[in-house]
C-alpha positions as CSV (number, residue, x, y, z in Angstrom):
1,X,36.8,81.9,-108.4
2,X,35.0,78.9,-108.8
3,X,31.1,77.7,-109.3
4,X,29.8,74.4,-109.7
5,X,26.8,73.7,-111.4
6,X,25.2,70.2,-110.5
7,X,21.0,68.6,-110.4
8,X,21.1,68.2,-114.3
9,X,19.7,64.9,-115.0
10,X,17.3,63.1,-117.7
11,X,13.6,63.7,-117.3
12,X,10.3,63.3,-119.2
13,X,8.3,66.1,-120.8
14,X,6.2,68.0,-118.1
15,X,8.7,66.8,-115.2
16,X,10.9,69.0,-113.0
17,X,14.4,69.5,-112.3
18,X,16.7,71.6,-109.6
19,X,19.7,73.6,-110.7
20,X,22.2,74.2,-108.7
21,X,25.7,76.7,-108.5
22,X,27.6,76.9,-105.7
23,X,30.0,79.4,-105.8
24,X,33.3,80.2,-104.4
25,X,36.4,82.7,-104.2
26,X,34.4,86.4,-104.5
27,X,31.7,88.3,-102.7
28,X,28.8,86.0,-104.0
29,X,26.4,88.8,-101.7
30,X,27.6,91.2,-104.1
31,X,27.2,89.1,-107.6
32,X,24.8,89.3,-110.4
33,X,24.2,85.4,-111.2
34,X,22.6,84.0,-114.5
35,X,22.0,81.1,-116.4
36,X,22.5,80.5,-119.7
37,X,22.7,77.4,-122.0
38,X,23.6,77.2,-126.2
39,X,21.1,78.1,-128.8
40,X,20.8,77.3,-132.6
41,X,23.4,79.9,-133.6
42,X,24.9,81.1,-129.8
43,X,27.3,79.9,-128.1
44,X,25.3,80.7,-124.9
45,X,21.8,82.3,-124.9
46,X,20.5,84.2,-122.0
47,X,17.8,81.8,-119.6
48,X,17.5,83.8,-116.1
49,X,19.2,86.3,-113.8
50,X,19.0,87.2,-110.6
51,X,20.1,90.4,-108.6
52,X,22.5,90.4,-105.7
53,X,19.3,91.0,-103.3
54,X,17.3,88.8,-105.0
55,X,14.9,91.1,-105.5
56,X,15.6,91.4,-109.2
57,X,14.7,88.5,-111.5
58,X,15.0,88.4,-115.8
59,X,13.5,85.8,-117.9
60,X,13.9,84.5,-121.5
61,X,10.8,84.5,-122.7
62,X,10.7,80.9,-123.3
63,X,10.9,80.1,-119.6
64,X,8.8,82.6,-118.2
65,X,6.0,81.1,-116.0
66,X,7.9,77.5,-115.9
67,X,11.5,78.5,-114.2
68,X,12.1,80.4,-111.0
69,X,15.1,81.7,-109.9
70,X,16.4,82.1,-106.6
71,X,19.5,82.3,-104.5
72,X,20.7,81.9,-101.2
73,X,23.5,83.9,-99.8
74,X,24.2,82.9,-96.9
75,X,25.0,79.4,-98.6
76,X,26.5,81.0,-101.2
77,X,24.4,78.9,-104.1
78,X,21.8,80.0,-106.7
79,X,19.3,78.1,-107.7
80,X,16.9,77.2,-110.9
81,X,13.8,75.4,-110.3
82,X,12.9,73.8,-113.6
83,X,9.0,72.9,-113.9
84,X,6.8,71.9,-117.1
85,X,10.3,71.1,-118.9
86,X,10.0,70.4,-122.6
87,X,12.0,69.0,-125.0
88,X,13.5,72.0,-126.6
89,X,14.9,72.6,-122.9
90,X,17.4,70.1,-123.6
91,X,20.8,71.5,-123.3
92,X,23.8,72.2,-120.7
93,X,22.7,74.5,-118.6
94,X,25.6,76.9,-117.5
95,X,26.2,79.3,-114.4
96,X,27.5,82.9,-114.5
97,X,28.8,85.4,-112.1
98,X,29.4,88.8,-112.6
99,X,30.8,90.8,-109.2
100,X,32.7,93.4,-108.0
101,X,36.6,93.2,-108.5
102,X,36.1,92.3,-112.0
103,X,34.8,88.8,-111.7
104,X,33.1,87.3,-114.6
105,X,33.3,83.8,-114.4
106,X,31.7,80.6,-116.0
107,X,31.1,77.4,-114.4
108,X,31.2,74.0,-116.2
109,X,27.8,73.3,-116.8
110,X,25.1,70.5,-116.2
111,X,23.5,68.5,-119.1
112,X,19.6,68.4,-118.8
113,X,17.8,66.4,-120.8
114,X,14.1,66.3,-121.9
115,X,12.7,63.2,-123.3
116,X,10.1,60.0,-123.0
């Protein structure tokens, strides 16, 4: 099992970013994928999910209305479009997977960083 986050990058208050996980070595048609990143206190906080039909999508409230996600499955890669970042988003962002056959996997994270 394998995913690999990568679009992490340095950008100004109010810009954009893409996230993305590719993943490998399960049924990714079949997987519940999030993001998370560390908070003040947590090791990892919850940021988004997604639903193996993509018709089911959570939010933090602190990104609700800026972040979208979205996955592709015939590519095998979820996605987290980042939009009206702020400073307080800075942090590495982290994929999770959680499918059938017991897989509950991390990737490695991507650093994002929010500043002028």
């Amino acid at each position: 099992v394998q995913l690999v986050e990568s679009g992490g990058g340095l950008v100004q208050p109010g810009g954009s970013l893409r996230l993305s996980c590719v993943a490998s070595g399960f049924t990714f048609s079949s997987s519940v994928m999030s993001w998370y990143c560390p908070a003040p206190g947590k090791e990892r906080e919850f940021v988004a999910s997604i639903g193996w039909s993509a018709g089911s999508t959570r939010y933090a409230d602190s990104v609700r209305g800026r972040f979208t996600i979205s996955r592709d499955n015939a590519y095998n890669t979820m996605y987290l479009q980042m939009n009206r970042l702020k400073p307080e988003d800075t942090a590495i962002y982290y994929c999770k997977a959680v499918a059938p056959g017991r897989i509950d996997a991390w990737g490695q994270g991507t650093q994002v960083t929010v500043s002028s």
